[in-house]
Backbone as CSV, one residue per row, in Angstrom:
resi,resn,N_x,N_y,N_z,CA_x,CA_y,CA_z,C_x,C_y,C_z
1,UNK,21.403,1.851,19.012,20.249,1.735,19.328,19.369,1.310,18.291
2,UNK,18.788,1.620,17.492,17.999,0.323,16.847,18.249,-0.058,15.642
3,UNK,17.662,-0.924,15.374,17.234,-0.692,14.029,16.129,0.078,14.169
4,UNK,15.976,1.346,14.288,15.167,2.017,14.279,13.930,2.246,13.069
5,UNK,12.991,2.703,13.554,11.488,2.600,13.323,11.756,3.369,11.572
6,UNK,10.825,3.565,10.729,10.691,4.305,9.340,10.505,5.825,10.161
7,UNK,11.163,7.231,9.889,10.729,7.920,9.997,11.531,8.838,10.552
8,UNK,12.451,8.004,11.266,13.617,8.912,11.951,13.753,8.506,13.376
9,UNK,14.405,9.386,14.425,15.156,8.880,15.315,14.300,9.106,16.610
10,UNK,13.277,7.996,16.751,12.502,8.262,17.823,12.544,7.431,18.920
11,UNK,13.203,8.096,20.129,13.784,7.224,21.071,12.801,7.197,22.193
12,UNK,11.731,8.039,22.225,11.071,8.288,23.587,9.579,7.337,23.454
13,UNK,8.952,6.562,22.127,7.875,5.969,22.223,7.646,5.954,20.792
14,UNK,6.315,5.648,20.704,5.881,5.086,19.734,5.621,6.635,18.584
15,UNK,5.547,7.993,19.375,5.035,9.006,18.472,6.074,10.072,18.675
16,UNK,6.104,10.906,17.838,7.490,11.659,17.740,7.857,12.996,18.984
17,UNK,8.898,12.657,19.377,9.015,13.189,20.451,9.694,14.334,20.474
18,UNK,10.104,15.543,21.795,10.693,16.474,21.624,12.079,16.137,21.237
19,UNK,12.874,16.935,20.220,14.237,16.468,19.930,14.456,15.568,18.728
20,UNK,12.996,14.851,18.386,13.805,14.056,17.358,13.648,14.802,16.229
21,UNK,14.668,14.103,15.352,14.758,14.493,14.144,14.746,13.472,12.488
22,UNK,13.304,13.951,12.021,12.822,13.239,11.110,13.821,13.321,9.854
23,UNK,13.143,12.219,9.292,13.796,12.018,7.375,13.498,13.100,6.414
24,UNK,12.308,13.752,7.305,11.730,15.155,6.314,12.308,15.866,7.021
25,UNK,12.722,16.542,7.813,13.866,17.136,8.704,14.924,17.365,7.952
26,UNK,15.778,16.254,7.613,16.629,16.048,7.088,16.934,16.431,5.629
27,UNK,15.752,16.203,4.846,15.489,16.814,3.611,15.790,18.013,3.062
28,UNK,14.643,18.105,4.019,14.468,19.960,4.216,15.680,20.968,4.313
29,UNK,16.971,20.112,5.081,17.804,21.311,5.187,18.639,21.371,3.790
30,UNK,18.382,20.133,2.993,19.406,20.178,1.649,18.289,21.427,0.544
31,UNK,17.369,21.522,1.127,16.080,22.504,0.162,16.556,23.806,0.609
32,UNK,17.330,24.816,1.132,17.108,25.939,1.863,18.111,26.383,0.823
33,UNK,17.737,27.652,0.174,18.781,28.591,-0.538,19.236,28.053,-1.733
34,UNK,18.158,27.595,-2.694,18.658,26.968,-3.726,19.729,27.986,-4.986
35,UNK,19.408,28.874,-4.741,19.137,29.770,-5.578,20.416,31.236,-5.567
36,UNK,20.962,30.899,-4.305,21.830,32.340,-3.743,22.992,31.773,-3.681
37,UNK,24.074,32.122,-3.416,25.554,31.863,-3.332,25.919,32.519,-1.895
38,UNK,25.106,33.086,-1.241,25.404,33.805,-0.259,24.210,34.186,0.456
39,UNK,24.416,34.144,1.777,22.800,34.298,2.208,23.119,35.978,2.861
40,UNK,22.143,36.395,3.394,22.209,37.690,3.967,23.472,38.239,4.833
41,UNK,23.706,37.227,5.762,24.736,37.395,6.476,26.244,37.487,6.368
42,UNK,25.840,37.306,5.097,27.356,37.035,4.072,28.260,35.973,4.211
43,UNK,27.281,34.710,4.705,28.079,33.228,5.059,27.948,32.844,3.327
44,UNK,28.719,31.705,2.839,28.070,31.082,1.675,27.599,30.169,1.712
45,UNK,26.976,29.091,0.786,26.343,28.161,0.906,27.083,26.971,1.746
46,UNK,28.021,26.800,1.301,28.580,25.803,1.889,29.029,26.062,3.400
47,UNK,29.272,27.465,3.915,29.528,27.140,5.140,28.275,27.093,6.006
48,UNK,26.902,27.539,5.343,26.115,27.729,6.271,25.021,25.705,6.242
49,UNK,25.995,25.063,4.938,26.092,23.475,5.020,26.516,23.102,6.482
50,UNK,27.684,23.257,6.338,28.592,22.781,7.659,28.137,23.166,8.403
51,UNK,27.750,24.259,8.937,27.107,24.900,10.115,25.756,24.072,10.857
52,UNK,24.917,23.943,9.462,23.353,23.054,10.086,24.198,21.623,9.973
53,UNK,25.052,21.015,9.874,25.318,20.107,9.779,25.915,19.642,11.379
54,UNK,26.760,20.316,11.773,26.879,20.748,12.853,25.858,20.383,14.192
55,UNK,24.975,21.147,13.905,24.037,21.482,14.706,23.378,20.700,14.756
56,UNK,22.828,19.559,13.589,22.419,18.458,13.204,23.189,17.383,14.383
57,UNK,24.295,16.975,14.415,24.848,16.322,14.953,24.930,16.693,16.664
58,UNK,24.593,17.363,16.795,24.642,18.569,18.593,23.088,18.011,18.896
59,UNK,21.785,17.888,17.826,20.832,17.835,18.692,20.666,16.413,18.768
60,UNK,20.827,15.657,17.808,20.550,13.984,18.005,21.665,13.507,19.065
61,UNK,22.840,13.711,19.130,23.903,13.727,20.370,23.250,13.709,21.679
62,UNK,22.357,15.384,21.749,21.921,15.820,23.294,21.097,14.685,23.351
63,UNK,20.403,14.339,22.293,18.836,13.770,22.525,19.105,12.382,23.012
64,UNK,20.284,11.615,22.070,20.567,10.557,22.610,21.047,10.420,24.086
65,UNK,22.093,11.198,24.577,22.331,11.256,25.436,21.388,11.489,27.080
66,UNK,20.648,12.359,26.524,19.597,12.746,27.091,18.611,11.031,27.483
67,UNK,18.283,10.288,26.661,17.643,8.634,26.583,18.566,8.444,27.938
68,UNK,19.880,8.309,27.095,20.700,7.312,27.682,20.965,7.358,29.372
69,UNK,20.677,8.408,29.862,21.027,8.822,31.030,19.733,8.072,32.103
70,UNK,18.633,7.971,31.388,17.527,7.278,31.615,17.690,5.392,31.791
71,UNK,18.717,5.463,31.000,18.669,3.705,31.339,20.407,3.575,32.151
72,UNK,20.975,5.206,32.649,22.233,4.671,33.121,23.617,4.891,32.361
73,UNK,23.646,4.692,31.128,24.358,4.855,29.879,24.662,6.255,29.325
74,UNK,26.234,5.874,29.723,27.064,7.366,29.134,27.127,7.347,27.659
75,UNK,26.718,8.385,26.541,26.670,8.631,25.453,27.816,9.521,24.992
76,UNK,28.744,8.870,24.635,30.295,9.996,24.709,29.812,10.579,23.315
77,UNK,30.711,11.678,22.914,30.399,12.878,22.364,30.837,11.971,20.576
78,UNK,32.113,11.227,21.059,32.312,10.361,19.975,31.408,9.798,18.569
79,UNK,30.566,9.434,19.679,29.073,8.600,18.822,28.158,9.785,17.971
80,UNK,28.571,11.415,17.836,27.729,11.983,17.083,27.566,11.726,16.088
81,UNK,28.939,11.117,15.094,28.607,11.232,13.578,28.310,9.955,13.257
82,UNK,28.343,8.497,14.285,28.037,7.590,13.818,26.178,7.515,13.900
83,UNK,25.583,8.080,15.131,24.086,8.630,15.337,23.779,9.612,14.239
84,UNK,24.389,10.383,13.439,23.537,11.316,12.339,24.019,10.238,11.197
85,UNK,24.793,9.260,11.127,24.784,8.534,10.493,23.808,7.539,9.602
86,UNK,23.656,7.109,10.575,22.820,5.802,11.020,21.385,6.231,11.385
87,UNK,21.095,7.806,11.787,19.529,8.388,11.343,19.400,9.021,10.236
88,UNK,20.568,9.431,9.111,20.004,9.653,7.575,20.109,8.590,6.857
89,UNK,20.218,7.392,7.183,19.874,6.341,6.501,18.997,5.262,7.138
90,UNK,17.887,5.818,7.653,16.937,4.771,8.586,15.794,4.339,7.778
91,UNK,15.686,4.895,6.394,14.556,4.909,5.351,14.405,2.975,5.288
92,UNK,13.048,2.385,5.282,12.869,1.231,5.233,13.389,0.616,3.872
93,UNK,13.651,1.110,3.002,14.384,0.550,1.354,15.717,0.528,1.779
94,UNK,16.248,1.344,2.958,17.630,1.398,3.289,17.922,-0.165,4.534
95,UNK,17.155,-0.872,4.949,17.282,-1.531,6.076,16.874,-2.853,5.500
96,UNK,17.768,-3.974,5.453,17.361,-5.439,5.086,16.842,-6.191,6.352
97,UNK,15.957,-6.799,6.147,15.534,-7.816,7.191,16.316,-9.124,7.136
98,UNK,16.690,-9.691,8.138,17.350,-11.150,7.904,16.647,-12.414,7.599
99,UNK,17.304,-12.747,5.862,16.024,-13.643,5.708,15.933,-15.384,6.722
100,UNK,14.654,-15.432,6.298,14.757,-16.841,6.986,13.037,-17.613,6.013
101,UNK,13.026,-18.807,6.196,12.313,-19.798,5.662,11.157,-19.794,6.882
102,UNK,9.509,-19.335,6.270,8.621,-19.613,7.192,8.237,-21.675,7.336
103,UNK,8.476,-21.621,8.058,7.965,-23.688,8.335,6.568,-23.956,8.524
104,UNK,6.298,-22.901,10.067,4.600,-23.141,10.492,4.099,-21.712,11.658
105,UNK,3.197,-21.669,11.157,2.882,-20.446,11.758,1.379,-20.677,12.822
106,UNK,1.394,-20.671,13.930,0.339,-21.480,15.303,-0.457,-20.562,15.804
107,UNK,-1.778,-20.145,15.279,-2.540,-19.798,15.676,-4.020,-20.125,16.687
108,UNK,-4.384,-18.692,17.540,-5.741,-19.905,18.272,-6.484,-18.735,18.144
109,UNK,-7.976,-18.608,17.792,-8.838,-17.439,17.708,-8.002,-16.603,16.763
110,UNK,-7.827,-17.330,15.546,-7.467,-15.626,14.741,-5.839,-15.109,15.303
111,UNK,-5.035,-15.257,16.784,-4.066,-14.226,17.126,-2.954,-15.712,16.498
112,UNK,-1.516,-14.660,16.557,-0.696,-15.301,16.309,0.149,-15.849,17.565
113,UNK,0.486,-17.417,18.170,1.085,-17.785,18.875,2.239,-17.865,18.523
114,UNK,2.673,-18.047,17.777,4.228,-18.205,17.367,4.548,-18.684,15.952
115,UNK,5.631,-18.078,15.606,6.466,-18.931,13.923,7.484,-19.679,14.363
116,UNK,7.296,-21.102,13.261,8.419,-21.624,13.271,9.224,-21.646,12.179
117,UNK,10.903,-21.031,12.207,11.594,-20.442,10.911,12.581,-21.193,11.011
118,UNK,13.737,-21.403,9.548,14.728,-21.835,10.207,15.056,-20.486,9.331
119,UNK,16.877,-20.036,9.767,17.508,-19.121,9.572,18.729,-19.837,8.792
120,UNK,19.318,-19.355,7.690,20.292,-20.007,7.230,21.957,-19.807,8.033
121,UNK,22.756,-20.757,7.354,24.049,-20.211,8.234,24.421,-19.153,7.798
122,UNK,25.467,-17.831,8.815,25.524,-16.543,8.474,26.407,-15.871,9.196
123,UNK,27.092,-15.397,8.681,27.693,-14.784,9.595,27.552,-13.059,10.337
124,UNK,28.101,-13.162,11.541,27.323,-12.163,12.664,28.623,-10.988,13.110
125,UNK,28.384,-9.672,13.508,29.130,-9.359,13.976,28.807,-9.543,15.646
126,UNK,29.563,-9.807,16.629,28.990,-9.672,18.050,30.319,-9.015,18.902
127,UNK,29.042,-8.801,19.788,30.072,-8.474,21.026,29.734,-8.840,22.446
128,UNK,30.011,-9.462,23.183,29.803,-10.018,24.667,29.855,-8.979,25.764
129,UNK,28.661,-8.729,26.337,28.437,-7.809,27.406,28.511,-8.010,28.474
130,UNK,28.689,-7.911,29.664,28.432,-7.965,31.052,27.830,-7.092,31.965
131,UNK,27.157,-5.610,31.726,26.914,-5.261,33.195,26.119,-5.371,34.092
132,UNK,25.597,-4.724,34.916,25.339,-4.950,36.108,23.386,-4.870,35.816
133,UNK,22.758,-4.334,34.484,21.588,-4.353,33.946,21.513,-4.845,32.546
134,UNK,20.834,-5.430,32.011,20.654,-6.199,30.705,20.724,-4.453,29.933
135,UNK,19.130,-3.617,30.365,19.371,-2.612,29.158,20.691,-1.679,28.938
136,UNK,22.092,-1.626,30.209,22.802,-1.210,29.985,23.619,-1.820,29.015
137,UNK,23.441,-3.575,29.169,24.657,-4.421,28.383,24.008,-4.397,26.671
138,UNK,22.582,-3.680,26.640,22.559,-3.936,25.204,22.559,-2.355,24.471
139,UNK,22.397,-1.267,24.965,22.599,-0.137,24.784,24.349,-0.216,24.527
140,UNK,25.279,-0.145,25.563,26.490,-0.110,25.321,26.803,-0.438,24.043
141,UNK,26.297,-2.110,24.131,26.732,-3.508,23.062,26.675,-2.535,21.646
142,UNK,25.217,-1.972,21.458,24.904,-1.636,20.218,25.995,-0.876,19.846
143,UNK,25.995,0.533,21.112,26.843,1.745,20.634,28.112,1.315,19.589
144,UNK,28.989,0.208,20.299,30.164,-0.444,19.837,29.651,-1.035,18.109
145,UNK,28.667,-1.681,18.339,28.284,-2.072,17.009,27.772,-0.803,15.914
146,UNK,27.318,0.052,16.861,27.290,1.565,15.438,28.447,1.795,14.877
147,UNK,29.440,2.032,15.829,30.566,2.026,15.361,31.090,1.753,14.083
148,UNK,31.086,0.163,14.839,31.478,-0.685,13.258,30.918,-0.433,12.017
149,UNK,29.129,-0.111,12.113,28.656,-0.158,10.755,28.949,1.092,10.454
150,UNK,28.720,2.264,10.967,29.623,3.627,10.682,30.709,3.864,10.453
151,UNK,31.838,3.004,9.477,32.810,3.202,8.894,33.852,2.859,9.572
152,UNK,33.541,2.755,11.072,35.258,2.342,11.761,35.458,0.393,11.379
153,UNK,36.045,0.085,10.482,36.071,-1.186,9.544,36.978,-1.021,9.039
154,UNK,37.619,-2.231,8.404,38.709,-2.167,7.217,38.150,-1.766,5.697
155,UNK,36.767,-1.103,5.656,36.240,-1.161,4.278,36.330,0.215,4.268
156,UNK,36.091,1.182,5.453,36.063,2.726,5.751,34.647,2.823,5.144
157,UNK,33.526,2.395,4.955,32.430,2.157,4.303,31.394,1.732,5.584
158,UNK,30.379,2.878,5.269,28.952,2.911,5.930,28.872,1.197,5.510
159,UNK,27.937,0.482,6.446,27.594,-1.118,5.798,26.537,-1.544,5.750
160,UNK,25.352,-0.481,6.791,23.966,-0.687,6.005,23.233,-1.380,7.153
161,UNK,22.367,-1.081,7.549,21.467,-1.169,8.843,20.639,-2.416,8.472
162,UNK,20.538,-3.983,9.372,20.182,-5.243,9.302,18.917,-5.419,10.620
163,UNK,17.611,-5.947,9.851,17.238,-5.967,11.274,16.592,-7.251,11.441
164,UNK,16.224,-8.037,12.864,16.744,-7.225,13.917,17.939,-7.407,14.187
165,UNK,18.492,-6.539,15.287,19.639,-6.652,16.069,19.273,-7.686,16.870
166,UNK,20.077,-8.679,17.360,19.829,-9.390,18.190,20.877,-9.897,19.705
167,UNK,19.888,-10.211,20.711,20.957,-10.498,22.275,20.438,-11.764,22.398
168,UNK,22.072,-12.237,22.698,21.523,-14.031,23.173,22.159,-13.477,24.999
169,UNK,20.473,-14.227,25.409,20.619,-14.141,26.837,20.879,-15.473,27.211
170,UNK,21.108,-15.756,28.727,21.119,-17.456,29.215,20.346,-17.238,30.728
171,UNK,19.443,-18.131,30.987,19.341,-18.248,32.435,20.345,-19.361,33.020
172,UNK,19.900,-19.152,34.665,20.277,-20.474,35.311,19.509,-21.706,35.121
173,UNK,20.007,-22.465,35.563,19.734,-23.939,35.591,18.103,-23.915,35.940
174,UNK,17.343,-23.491,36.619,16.232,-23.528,37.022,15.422,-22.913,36.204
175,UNK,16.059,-21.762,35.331,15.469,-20.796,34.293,14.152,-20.032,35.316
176,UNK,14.471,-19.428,36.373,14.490,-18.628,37.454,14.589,-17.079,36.770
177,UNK,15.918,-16.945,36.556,16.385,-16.005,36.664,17.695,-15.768,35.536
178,UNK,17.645,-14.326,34.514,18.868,-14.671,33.560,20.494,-14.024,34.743
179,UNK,21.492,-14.608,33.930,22.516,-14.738,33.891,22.871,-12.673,33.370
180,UNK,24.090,-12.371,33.704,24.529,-10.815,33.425,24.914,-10.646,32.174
181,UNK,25.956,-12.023,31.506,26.317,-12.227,30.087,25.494,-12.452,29.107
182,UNK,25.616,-11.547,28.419,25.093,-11.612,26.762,25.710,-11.393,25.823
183,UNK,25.479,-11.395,24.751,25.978,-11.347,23.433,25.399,-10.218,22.355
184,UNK,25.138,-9.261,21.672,24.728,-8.516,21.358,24.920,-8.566,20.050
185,UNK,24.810,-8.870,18.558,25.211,-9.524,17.808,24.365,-8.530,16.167
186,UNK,24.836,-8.338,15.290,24.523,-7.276,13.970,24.652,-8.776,12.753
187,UNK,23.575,-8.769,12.102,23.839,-9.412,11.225,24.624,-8.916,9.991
188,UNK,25.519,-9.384,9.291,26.117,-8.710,8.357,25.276,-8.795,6.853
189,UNK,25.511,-7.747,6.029,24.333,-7.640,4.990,24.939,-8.774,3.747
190,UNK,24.139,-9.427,2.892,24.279,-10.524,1.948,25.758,-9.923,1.337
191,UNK,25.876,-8.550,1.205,26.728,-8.287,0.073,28.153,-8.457,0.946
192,UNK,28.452,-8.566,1.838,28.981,-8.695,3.006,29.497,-10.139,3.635
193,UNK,28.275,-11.070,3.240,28.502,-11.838,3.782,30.163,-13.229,3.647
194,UNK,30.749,-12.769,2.707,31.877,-13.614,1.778,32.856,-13.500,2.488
195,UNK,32.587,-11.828,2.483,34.119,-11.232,3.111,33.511,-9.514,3.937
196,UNK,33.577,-10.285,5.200,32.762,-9.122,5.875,33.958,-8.411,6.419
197,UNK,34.191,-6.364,6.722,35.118,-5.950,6.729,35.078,-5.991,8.177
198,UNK,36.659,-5.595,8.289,37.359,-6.091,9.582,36.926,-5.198,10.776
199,UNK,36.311,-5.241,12.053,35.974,-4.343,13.167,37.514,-4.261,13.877
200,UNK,37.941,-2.309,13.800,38.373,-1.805,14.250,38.488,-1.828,15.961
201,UNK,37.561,-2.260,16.394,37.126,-2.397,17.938,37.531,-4.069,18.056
202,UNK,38.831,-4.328,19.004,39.014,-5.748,18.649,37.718,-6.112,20.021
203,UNK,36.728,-6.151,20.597,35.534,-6.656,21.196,35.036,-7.069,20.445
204,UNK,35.147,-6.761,19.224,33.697,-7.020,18.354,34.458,-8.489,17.518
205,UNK,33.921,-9.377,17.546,34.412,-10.883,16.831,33.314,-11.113,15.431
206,UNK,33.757,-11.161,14.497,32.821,-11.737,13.178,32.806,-13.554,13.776
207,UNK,31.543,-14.226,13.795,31.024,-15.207,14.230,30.193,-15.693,12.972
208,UNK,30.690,-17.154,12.514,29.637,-17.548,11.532,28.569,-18.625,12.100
209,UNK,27.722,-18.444,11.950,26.393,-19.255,13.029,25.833,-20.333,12.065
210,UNK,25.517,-21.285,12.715,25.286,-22.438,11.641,23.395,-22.244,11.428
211,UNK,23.215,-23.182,10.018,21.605,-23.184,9.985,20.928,-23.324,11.464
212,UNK,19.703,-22.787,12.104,19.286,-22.475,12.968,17.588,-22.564,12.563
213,UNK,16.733,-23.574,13.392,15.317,-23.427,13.628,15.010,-23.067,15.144
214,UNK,14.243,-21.833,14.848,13.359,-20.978,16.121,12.409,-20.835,15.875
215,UNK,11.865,-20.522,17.005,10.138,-20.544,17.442,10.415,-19.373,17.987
216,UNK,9.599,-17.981,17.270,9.673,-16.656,17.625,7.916,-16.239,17.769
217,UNK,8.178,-15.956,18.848,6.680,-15.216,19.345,6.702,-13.393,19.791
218,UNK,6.236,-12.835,19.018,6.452,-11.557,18.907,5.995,-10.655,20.319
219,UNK,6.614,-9.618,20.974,6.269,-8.804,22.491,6.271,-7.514,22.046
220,UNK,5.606,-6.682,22.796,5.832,-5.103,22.502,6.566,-4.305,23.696
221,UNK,6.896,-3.285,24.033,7.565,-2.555,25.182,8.804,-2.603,25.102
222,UNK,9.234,-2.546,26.818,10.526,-2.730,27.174,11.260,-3.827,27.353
223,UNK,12.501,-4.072,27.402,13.060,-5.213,27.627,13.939,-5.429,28.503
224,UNK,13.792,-5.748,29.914,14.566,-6.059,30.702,14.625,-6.901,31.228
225,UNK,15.361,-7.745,32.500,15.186,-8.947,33.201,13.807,-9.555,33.588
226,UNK,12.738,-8.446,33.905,11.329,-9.089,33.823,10.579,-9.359,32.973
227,UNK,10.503,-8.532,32.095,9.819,-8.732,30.924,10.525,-10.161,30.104
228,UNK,11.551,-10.288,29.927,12.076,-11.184,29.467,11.930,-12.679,29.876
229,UNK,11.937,-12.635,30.921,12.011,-14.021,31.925,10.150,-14.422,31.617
230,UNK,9.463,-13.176,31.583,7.788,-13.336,31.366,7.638,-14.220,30.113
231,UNK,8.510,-13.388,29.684,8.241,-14.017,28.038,8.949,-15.657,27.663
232,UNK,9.902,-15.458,28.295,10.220,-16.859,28.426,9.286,-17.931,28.648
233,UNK,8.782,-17.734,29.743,7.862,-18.866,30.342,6.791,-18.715,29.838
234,UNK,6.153,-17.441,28.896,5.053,-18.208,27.916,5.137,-18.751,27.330
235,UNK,5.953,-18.472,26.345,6.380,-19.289,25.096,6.614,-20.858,25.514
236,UNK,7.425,-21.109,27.011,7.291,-22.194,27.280,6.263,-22.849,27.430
237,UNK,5.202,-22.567,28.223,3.771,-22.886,27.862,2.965,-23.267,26.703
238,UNK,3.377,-22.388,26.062,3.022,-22.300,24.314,2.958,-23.494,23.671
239,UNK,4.623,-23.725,23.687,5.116,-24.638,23.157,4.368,-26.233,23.163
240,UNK,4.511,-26.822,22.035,3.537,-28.440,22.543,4.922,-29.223,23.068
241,UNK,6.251,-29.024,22.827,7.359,-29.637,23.089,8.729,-28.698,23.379
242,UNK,8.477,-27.459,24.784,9.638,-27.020,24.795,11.075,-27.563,24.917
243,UNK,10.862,-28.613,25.513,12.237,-29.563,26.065,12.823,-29.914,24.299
244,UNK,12.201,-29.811,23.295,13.279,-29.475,22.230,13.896,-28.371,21.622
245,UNK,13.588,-27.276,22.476,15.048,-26.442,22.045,15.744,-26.154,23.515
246,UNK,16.783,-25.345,23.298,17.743,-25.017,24.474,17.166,-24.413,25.717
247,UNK,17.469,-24.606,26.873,16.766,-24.558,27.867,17.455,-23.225,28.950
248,UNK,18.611,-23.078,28.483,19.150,-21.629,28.973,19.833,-21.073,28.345
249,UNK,19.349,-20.822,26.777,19.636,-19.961,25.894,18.609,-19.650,25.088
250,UNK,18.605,-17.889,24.712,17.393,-17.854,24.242,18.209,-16.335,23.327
251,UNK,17.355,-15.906,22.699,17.381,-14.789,21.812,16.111,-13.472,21.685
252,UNK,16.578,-12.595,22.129,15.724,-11.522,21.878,16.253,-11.039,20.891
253,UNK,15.218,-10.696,19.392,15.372,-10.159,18.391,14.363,-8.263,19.077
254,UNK,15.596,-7.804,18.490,14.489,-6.233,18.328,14.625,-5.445,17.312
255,UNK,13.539,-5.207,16.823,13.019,-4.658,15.367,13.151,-3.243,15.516
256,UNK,13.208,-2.285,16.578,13.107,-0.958,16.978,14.409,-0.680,18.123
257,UNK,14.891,0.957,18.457,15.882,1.190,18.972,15.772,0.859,20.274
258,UNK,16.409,0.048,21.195,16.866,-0.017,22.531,15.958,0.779,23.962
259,UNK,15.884,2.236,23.088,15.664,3.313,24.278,14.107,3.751,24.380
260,UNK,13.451,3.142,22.696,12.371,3.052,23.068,11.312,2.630,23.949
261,UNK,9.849,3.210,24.233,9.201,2.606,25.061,8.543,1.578,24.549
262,UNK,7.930,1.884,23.048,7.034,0.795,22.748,7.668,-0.252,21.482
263,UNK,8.261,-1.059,21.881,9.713,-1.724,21.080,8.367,-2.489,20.519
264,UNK,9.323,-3.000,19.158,8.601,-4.049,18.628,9.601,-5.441,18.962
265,UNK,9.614,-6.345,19.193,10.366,-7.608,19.980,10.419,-8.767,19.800
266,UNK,10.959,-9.561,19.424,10.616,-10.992,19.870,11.390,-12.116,20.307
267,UNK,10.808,-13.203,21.762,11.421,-13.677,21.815,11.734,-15.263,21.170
268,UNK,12.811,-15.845,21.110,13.659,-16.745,19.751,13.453,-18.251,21.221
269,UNK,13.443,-19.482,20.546,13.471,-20.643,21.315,14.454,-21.153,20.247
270,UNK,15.251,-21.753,20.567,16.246,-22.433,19.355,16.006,-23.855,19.496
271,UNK,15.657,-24.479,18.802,16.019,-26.059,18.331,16.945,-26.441,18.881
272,UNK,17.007,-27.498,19.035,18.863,-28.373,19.261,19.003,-28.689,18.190
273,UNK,20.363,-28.512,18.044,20.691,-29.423,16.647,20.329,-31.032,16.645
């Protein structure tokens, strides 16, 4: 689920919700009992470690699970340690953005209409979704991709949270309506990029993507078949020349987790080569 927000694991909106659990949260439990070898109960330090550690992993689990049931999506019990994972390292010094070259940036009254970037070539981890709802095929998609960056790899090595995550959607021919297939795709981090380690999950394909110019216009909320298709056809509007990039392929970048309400978003127009 996301590249999630600075602050910790907030799946229900923009402000911190019941269940989550912050970076000061997290802190806090390495601060308790500096001083004793044994607490009252006659546990010692270290088991009463394991214990909140434990418990740590039981409430971000419920909580996720708890989201997930909301968009449909089974949260197997599996995904606990890659979720306490991947929320004690959500700190913004911990998360690279994927670079890219600003070209032109189109404004009218002061707001921003859109950037035009190119992205260098790079290679991606992805995985191809199908179900029967976009937010199920990108919730799943991700889960599989926590995975990977949570140590199941040939490196056995955490690999470091890239944002955004990104889904290449397609419409039909009429650009009506999208298509069920997507792509769900993790950029791999610079240090990474030479020799990126091997995904344990054979779904997941390392993909190297060639230089790439897009026209990204930024959305807030949710992201599903309507919202998406909306956004499509502004940007088409927007555009002084959409008929030069791809016409039923497009890219939603998201800067924030999946299950959120108030996502930060944007949607991608690609160039033709």
């Amino acid at each position: 689920m996301e590249a999630m927000e600075a602050g910790g694991c907030r799946m229900g909106g923009a402000g911190p919700a019941a269940g989550a659990i912050t970076l000061e949260d997290l802190a806090g439990l390495a601060e308790e009992s500096p001083d004793s070898a044994y607490h009252s109960n006659g546990s010692s330090l270290e088991e009463d470690a394991e214990r909140m550690e434990d418990e740590e992993q039981e409430r971000l689990l419920t909580y996720w699970q708890s989201v997930g049931r909301g968009h449909q999506v089974d949260v197997p019990r599996d995904m606990a340690e890659p979720i306490q994972q991947l929320t004690r390292n959500n700190s913004p010094q911990e998360r690279q953005t994927i670079p890219f070259t600003l070209i032109q940036r189109k404004e009218k009254l002061g707001d921003l209409l859109y950037e035009k970037r190119q992205y260098g070539k790079a290679k991606w981890a992805c995985i191809k979704m199908k179900e029967k709802q976009y937010e199920q095929s990108i919730c799943l998609g991700f889960m599989k991709l926590m995975r990977y960056i949570c140590e199941q790899n040939s490196s056995g090595l955490y690999l470091g949270i890239t944002i955004p995550i990104v889904t290449i959607v397609h419409t039909n021919e009429s650009q009506s309506e999208m298509t069920q297939s997507v792509t769900v795709a993790y950029y791999l981090p610079e240090v990474l990029q030479d020799e990126p380690p091997h995904p344990f999950d054979s779904d997941i394909i390392i993909e190297e993507w060639p230089s790439t110019i897009v026209y990204s216009r930024s959305f807030r909320g949710i992201t599903n078949e309507d919202s998406i298709m909306r956004e499509i056809n502004l940007l088409a509007e927007i555009l002084e020349s959409p008929e030069l990039c791809l016409q039923d392929t497009f890219i939603i970048a998201g800067y924030t987790n999946p299950a959120a309400a108030n996502r930060h978003n944007e949607i991608w127009f690609l160039q033709r080569p």
